[in-house]
N, C-alpha and C positions, 0 to 999 in steps of 0.2 A: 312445496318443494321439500325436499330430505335433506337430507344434510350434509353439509359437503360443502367446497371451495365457493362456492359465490354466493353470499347470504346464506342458503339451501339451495344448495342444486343434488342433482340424482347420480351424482358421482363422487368421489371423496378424492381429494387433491391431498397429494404429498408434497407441502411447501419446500421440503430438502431438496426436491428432483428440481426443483427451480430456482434456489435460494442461488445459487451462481452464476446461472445463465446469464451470459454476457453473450448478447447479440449484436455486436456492434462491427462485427469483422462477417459477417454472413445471415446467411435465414436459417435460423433455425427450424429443425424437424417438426418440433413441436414444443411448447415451452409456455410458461404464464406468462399472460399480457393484466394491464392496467391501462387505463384513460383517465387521463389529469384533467377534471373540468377547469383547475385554477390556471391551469396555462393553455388550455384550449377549449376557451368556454364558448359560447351557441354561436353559432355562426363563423367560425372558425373550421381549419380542414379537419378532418377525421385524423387520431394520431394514437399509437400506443405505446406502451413504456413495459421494457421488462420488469424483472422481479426484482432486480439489484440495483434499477434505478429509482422504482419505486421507493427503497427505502437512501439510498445516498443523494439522488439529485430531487426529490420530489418530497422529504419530510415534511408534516403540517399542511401538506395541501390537498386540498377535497379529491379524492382518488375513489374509482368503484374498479372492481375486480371483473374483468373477462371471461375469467377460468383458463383455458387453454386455445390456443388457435395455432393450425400447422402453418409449418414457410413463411413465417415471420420475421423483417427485421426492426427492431427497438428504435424508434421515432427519435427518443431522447435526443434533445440537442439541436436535432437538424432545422430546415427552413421554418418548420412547423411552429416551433418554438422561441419565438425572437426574443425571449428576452431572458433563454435559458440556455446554459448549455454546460453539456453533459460532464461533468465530472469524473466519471470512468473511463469516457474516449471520446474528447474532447472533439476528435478530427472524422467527422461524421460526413457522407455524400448530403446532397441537400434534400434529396427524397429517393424513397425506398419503393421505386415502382412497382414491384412485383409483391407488395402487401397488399393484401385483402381488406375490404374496410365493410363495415352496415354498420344498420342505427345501433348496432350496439354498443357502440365508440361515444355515441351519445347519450347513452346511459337510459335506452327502451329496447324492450324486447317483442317477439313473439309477434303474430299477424297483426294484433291489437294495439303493437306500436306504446305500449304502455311503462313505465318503470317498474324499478324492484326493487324493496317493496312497493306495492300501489296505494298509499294515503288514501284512494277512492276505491278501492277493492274491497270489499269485508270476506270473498271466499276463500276458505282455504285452497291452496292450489300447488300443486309441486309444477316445476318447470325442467324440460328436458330438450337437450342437446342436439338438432340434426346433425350429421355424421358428415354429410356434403355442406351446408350452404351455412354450419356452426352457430347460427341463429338458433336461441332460447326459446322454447314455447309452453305457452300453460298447457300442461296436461287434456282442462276440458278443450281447449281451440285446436289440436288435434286431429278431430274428425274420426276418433277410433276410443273401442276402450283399450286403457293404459293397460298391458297384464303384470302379473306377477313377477317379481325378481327383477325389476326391471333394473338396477344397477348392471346385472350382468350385462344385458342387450344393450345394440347399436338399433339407433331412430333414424328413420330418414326422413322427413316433413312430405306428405304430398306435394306440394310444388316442386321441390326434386325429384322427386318420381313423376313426374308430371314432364318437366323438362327433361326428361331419359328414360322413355316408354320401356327401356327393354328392358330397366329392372323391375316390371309390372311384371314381367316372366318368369325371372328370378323367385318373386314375391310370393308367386304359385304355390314351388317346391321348397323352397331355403325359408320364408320367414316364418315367424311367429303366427300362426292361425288365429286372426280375432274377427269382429262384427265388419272390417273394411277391408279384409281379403277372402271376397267366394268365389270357388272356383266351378266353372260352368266347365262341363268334359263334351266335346262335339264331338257328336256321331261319325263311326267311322272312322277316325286317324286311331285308334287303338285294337290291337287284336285282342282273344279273349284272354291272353297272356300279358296282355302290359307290354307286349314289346313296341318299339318303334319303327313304325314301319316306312319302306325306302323311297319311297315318293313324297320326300319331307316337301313341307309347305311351309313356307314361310309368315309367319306373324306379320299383319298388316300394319303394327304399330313400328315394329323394329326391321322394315322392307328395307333392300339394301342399294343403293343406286347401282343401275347396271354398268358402271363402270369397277365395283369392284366384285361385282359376282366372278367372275371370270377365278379371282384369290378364292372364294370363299368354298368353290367347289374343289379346290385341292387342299380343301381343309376339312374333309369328312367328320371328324372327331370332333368339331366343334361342338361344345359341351350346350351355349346357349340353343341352336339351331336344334338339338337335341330335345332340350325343353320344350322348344315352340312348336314342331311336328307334333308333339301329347294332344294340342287341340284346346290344351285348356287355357281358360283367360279367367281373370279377376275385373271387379267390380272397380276400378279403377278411383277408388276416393280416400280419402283419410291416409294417416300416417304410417307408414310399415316398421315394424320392429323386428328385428333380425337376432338370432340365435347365435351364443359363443361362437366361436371358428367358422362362420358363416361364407369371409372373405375366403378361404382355403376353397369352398365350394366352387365359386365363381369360373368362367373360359376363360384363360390365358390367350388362346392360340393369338396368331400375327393381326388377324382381324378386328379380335375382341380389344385386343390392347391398342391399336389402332381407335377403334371407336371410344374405348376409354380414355384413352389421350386426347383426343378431340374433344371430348367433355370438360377435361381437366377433371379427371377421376382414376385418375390411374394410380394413386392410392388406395383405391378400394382394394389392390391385388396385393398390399402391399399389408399384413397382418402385424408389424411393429408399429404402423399409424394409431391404431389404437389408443385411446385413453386407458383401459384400463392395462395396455402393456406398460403404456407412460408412466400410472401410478405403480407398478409393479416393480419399473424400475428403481424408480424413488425409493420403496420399501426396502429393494434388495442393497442398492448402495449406503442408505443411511445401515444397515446391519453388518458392512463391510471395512465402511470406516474403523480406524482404529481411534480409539479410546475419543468416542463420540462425545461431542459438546453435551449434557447432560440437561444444561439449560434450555439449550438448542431443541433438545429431545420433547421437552414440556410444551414451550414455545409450539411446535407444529400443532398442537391438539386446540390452539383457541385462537379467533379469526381473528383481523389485521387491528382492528382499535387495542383488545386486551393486549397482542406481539408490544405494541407502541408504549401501551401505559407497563409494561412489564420492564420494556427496555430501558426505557426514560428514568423509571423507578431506580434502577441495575444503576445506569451510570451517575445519576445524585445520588448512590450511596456508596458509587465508589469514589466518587468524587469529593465526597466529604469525610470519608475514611482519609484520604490522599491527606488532606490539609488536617487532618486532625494528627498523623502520625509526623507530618512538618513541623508541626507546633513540637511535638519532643525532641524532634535533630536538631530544633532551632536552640533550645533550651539546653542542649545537650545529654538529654535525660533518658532514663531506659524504660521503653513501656512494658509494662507489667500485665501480666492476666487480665488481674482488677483492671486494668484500664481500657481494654480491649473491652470486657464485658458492659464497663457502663455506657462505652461509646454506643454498645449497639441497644442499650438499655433506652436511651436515650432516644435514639432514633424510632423504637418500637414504640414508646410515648408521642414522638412526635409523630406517626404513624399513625396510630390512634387517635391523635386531636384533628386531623385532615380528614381521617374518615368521618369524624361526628360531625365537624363543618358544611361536609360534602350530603350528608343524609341530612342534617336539618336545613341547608337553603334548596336539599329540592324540596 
C-alpha cells in the first residue's frame, strides 16, 4: 500500500476536511468513518463513527480507520451501541437505514476477506479503493496490472463491472488500457473513416427491455449507444482503472441516468464524489482558514496513535504548567523568567527519563 489515510492506502486523506464532520443531523456526501471493535466487537451489527466522534466519544478504544465512505450517517450512540452514547448529539434515530455496511466495518478487506496489516502475509502489497462497491483490495487480487500514477485514477473492482455490463463499454474508450481490457473491433460496424454508422446495434450485454426502447429512440445523442454501434467489446475480467475527468465523459441523457439510478450509481455523473476532489477540499480549506492551528497543521502529517500520544502529551503539560503557575497565586508571588524556564527544564528531564524507561522495557 502507499501511503495515505488507512495504514497505506493509495490515496492521501486530509484529516482537516474531516476533523468536524458532525454527521449526526444527515448523511453526509462523503467524509471519514471509523469502526469501534471495543463497542462493536464480532458478532455484533456492523456500525461506523465519524472523525469527531472517534476522538470525543470513542478515546482509548481499539478503533481501525475506513478512509472514506459517501452517504453516511455516524452510528455513534445509536441502537448499535448500548452501552454508549454519543456525546456530541446525544439524541440520535436508533438506526441509520440508508448506511452502507461490508466486512470492512469488521476490520478485512479485499476478495481475500483478510485484515490490515496481515500478521500471515509476508508480500508486500499496496491496497486500492473500488469507486462503487468502496471495498479495499490487494493490488495483486485485482485481476490486472496496477499502472502507473495510480493516486491519480479511479478503480472499479470486476465484480462491479460485472454487475453493470455497460461500463464494460465505457471501459473500451474512457479507461486506462492494461493486460484486462482488449478490445476486439467486429467487422463491419465501422467505415474506413471511424464514423458510426445509422443502423446502430445494440450491445448484447447492455440490451434494453422493450418497454423502454420506445425513450431511447428519441434520444439519438446518446453517448453510450454511440460507443456500442463501434462493435467493439473487451475481455471482460480484472479490475478497470479509469483516467482523471473520466466521469465528465460518461451519457447523461434521461435513459442513461435512469439506468444509473437503478444501480445506485448515479454518482458516477456526479465529478465532486471524488476522493481526490474530497482531499482537494481539505487542502483548499485548511489554507483559507485564518490564522490556522499550527499544531493542528503538524498533527495532519502523522497517523492516529502519534495525533493521541502528541495530544495527550499537549494536555499533561498544560496541565501541569496550570498547577505549577497556582502554586504562585497561591503563595502570592510573581513568577519570573527563571521560573518559567526551569518549569520546562524540568519537564524536558522528565521527558527524557520516560523515554529511557520506554526503550529499555521494550
Amino acid at each position: 500500500m502507499k501511503d495515505g489515510a488507512f495504514f497505506t492506502l493509495s490515496h492521501h486523506y486530509p484529516s482537516s476536511a474531516g476533523r468536524l464532520s458532525l454527521s449526526a443531523c444527515g448523511y453526509v456526501k462523503r467524509q471519514a468513518l471509523y469502526a469501534c471493535s471495543t463497542c462493536t466487537p464480532k458478532g455484533a451489527e456492523a456500525a461506523g463513527v465519524c472523525l469527531a466522534c472517534s476522538y470525543k466519544c470513542h478515546e482509548g478504544h481499539d478503533l481501525f480507520e475506513l478512509y472514506t465512505k459517501r452517504n453516511f450517517r455516524c452510528d455513534c450512540g445509536n441502537r448499535k451501541f448500548t452501552e454508549l452514547q454519543c456525546k456530541l448529539h446525544p439524541d440520535k434515530d436508533e438506526v441509520n437505514s440508508l448506511n452502507k455496511y461490508s466486512h470492512n466495518f469488521f476490520g478485512v478487506y479485499c476478495t481475500c476477506s483478510r485484515p490490515y496489516p496481515d500478521p500471515d502475509d509476508q508480500v508486500e502489497d499496496e491496497m486500492i479503493q473500488c469507486v462503487v462497491c468502496e471495498d479495499w483490495l490487494h493490488g495483486r487480487h485485482l485481476g490486472c496490472v496496477v499502472p502507473d500514477c495510480v493516486e491519480l485514477q479511479e478503480m472499479i473492482c470486476e465484480s462491479c463491472m460485472n454487475k453493470n455490463p455497460f461500463l464494460w463499454t465505457y471501459a473500451i474508450h474512457l479507461a486506462v488500457q492494461h493486460a484486462a481490457v482488449q478490445v476486439k473491433v467486429e467487422n463491419g460496424l465501422e467505415d474506413s473513416k471511424g464514423n458510426i454508422p445509422n443502423n446502430e446495434k445494440e450491445d448484447d450485454d447492455v440490451e434494453e427491455p422493450s418497454c423502454k426502447r420506445s425513450r431511447v429512440e428519441e434520444e439519438p445523442n446518446c453517448k453510450l449507444r454511440q460507443l456500442q454501434a463501434l462493435g467493439q467489446k473487451t475481455v471482460q475480467s480484472g479490475a478497470v482503472f479509469w483516467p482523471p475527468a473520466w466521469r465528465s465523459k460518461l451519457c447523461s441523457c434521461n435513459t442513461c441516468q435512469e439506468r444509473l439510478s437503478e444501480a445506485n450509481l448515479s454518482f458516477l455523473l456526479d465529478e465532486s464524489d471524488t476522493v481526490l476532489t474530497y482531499e482537494n477540499q481539505g487542502k483548499n480549506n485548511e489554507q483559507r482558514q485564518q490564522g490556522h492551528d499550527v499544531l493542528m497543521s503538524a498533527l495532519d502529517n502523522l497517523n492516529r496513535v502519534q495525533q493521541l500520544e502528541i495530544i495527550h502529551g499537549y494536555n499533561d503539560m498544560k496541565a501541569e504548567l496550570k498547577d505549577f503557575l497556582q502554586r504562585f497565586a497561591a503563595d502570592g508571588k510573581v513568577v519570573t523568567p527563571d521560573d518559567i524556564r526551569q518549569f520546562f527544564e524540568q519537564q524536558s528531564r522528565k521527558r527524557r527519563r520516560e523515554d529511557s524507561r520506554h526503550f529499555y522495557s521494550t
